[in-house]
C-alpha positions as CSV (number, residue, x, y, z in Angstrom):
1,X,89.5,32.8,113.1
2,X,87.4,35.9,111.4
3,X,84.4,35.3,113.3
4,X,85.6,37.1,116.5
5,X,87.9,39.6,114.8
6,X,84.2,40.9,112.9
7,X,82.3,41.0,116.0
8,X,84.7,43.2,117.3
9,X,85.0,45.3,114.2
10,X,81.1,45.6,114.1
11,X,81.2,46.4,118.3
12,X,83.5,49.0,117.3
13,X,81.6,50.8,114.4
14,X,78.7,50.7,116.8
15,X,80.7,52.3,119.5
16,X,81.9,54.8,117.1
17,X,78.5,55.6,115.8
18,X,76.9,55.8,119.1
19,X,79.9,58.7,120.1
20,X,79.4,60.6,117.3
21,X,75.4,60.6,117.5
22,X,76.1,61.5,120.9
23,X,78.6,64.5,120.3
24,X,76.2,66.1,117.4
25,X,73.1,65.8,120.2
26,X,75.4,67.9,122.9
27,X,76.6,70.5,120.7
28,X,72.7,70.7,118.8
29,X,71.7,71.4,122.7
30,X,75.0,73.6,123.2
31,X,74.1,75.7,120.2
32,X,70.5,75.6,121.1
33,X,70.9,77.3,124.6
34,X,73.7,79.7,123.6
35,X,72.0,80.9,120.1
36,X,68.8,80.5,120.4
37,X,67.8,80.9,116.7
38,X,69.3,79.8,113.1
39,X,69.6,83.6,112.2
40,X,72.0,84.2,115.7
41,X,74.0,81.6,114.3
42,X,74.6,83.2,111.1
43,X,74.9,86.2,112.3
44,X,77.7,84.7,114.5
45,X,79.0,83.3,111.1
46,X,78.5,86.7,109.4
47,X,80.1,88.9,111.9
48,X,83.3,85.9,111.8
49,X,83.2,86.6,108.1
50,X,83.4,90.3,108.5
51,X,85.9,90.9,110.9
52,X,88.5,88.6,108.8
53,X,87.6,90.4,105.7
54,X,87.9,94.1,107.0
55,X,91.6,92.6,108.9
56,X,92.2,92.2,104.6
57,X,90.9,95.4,102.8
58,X,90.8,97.9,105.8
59,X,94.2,99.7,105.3
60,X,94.2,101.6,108.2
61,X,93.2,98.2,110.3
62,X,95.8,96.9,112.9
63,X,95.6,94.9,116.0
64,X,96.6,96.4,119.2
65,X,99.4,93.8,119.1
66,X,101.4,94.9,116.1
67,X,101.2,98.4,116.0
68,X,104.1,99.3,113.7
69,X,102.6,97.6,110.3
70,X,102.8,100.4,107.8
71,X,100.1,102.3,106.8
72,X,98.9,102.0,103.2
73,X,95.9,104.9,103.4
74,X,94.7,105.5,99.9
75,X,93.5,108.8,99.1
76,X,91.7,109.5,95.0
77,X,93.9,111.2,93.8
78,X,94.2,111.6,89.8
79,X,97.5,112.5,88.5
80,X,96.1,116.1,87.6
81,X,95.3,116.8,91.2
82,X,98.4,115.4,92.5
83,X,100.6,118.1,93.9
84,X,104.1,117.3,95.3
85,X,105.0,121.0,95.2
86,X,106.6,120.8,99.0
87,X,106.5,124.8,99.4
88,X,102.2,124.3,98.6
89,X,102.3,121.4,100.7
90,X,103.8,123.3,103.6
91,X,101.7,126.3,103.0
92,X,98.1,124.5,103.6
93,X,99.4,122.8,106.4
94,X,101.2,126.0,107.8
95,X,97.4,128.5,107.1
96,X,94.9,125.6,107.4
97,X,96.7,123.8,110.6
98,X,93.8,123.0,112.6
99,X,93.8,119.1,111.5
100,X,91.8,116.0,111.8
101,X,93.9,112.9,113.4
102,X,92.5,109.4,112.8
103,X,94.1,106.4,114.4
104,X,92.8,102.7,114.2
105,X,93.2,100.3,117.1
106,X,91.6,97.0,116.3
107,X,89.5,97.7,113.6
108,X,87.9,101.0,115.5
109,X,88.8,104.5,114.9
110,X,89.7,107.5,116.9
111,X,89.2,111.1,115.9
112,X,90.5,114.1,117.0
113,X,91.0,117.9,115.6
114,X,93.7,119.4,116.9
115,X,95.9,122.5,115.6
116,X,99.5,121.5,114.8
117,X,102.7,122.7,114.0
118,X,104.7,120.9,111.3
119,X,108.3,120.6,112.9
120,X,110.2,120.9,109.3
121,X,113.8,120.3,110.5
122,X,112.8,116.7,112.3
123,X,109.9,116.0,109.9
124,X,107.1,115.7,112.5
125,X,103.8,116.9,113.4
126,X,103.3,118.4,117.3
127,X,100.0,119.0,119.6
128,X,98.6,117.7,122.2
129,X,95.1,116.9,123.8
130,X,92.7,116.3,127.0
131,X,93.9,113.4,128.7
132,X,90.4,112.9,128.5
133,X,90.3,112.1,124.6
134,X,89.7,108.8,123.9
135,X,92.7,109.0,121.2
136,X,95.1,110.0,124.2
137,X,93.9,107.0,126.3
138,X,95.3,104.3,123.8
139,X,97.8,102.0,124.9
140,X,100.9,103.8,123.2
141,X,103.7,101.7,124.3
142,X,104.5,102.0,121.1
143,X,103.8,104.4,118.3
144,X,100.8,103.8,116.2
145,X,100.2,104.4,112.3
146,X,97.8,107.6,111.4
147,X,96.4,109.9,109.1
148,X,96.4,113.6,109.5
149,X,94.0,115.5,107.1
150,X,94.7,119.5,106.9
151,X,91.6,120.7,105.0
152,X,92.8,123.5,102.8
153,X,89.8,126.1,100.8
154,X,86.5,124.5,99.1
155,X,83.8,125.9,97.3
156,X,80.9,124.6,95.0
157,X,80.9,124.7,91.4
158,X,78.1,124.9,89.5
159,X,78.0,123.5,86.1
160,X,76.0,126.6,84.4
161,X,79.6,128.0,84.4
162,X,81.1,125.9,81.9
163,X,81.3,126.9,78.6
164,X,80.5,123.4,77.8
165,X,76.7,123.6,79.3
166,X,75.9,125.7,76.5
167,X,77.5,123.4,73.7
168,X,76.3,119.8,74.7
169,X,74.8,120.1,78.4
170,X,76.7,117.8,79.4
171,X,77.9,119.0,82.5
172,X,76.9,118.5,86.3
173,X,77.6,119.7,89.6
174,X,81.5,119.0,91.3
175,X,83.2,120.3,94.4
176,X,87.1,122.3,94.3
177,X,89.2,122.0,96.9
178,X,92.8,121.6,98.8
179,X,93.6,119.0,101.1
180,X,96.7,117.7,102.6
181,X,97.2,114.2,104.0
182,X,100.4,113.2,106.1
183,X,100.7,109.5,106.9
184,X,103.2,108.4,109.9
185,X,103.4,107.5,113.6
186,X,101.9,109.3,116.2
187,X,102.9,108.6,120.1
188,X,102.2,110.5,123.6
189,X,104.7,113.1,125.0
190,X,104.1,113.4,128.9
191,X,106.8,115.7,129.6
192,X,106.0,118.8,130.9
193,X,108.4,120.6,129.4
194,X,107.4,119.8,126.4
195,X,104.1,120.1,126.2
196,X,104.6,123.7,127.7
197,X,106.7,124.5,124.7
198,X,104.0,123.3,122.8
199,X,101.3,125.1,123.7
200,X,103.8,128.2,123.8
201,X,104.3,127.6,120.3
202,X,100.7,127.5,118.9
203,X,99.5,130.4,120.9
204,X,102.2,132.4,119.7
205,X,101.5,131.5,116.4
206,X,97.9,132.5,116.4
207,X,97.9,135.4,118.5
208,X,100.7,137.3,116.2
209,X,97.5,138.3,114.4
210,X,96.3,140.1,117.0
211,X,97.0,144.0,118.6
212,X,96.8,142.7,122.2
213,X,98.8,139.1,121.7
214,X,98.5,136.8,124.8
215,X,101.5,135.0,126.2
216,X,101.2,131.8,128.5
217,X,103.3,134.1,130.6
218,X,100.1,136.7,131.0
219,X,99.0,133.7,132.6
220,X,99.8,132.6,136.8
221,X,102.6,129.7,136.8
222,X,100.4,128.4,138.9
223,X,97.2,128.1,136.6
224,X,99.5,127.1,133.5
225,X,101.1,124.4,135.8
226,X,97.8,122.7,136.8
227,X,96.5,123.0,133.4
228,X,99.4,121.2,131.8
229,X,98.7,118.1,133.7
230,X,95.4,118.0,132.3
231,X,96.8,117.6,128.6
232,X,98.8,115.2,127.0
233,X,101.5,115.9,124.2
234,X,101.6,113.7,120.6
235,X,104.1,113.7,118.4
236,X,103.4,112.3,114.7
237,X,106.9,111.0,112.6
238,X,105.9,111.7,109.1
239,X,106.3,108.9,106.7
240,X,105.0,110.5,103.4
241,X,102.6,113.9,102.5
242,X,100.1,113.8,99.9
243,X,98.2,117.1,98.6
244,X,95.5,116.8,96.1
245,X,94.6,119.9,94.9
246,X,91.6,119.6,93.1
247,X,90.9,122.6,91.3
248,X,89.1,121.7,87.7
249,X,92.4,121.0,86.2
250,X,90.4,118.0,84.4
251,X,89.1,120.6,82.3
252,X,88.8,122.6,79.1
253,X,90.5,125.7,78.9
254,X,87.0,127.6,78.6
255,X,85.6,125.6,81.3
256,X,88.5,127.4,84.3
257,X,88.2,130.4,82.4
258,X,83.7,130.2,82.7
259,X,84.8,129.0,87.0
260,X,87.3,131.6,87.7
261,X,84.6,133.8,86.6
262,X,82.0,132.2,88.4
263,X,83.8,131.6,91.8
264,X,84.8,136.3,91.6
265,X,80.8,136.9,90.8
266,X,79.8,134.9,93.6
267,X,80.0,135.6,97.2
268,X,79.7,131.7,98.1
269,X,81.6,130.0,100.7
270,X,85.5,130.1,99.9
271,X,85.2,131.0,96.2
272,X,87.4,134.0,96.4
273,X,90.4,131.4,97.9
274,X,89.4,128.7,95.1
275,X,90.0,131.5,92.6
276,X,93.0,132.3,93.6
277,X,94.6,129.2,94.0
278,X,93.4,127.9,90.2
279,X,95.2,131.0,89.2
280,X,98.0,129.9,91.0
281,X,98.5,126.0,90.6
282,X,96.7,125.6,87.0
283,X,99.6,127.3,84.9
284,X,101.9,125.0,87.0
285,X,100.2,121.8,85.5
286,X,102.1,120.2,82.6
């Protein structure tokens, strides 16, 4: 009664083995042809690897196909250099408005600066570009998460300004500055309208500066008209505004007093501005 039921049992291990020698000799030949070495087929593997693991620690990393997951940028930002003062806030963003704008679409970024007015009564950031910028091109059926930087004064310090150099030497080198960053959603406006308004806006803004101010209305209807259909409006919703103010609040009361010194003696880049503002936010500091 076993004797057949065994010969089939053995035929069929056989059959099975045969298959599966037969599967690992296609795909060995598969593999062969379409990677050609060991090293393209861990570099396949690698770059697999990669991708999942920037999806995971890349905050600013989103697929095209869920555009709306919030944005968890990190900026450093030590308590001490943490400022939340929303009047200082404003005013970097207001005098330093020429931004950067970074937005990610699967795991790539796009990069534009761009002046922008901060639109305080609906909370949002306004501009607009080329329609030629690769950041207006995106697919923004809806709005995408982004980070605009407003890069406020900076200047060097040098360590033979702290008091500190001459009682341990230990002391090196560091960098002051102000910078704002507002996190949100940024989408297209392709009203004319709008965009007209826009461009109204910032020129007047910048040209109030100026004896002989230029209006878009110096300008032919004509000219303005065509030109407006070369550009494209965005609009970023603010979600949250960080300012670090880095300004050597970390340090001994000597130390500002040997930098504020420093920065009025020198004619460096900025060092007058950096001066000031210590003066400024320092006392402020708890």
């Amino acid at each position: 009664t076993w004797g057949p039921l065994n010969g089939l049992l053995r035929f069929i291990g056989v059959l099975a083995y045969t298959l599966s020698s037969l599967f690992d000799t296609v795909l060995f030949l598969t593999l062969k042809t379409m990677l050609p070495t060991k090293f393209a087929l861990r570099s396949l593997v690698n770059n697999f690897n990669f991708c999942r693991k920037s999806q995971r620690t890349n905050p600013l990393s989103f697929s095209s196909s869920t555009p709306n997951k919030p944005s968890k940028a990190a900026l450093y930002n030590p308590s001490y250099f943490n400022n939340t003062n929303p009047i200082l806030l404003q005013e970097i963003m207001s005098k330093h408005s020429f931004a950067t704008v970074v937005v990610t679409q699967d795991n790539v970024p796009f990069v534009a600066h761009i002046p922008l007015i901060h639109d305080i009564n609906n909370n949002k950031l306004q501009g607009h570009l080329a329609r030629g910028n690769p950041l207006a091109q995106l697919d923004f059926a809806q709005p995408y998460n982004c980070v605009v930087m407003f890069h406020g004064p900076d200047a060097y310090i040098s360590p033979s300004w702290y008091a500190t150099k001459q009682e341990t030497g230990k002391v090196v080198p560091t960098w002051n500055y102000i910078t704002v960053h507002v996190r949100g959603k940024v989408s297209t406006v392709n009203d004319a309208e709008w965009i007209l308004r826009n461009v109204s806006e910032l020129s007047s803004k910048h040209e109030k500066e100026h004896k002989s101010a230029w209006l878009v209305s110096d300008a032919p209807p004509t000219y303005i008209s065509s030109l407006i259909k070369s550009i494209v409006g965005i609009e970023v919703s603010i979600d949250a505004i960080e300012g670090k103010f880095k300004l050597s609040q970390n340090k001994n009361e000597k130390d500002v007093k040997g930098v504020l010194q420093g920065l009025r003696e020198t004619r460096a880049h900025n060092s007058e501005q950096i001066a000031n503002w210590m003066e400024r936010v320092i006392p402020q500091q708890p």
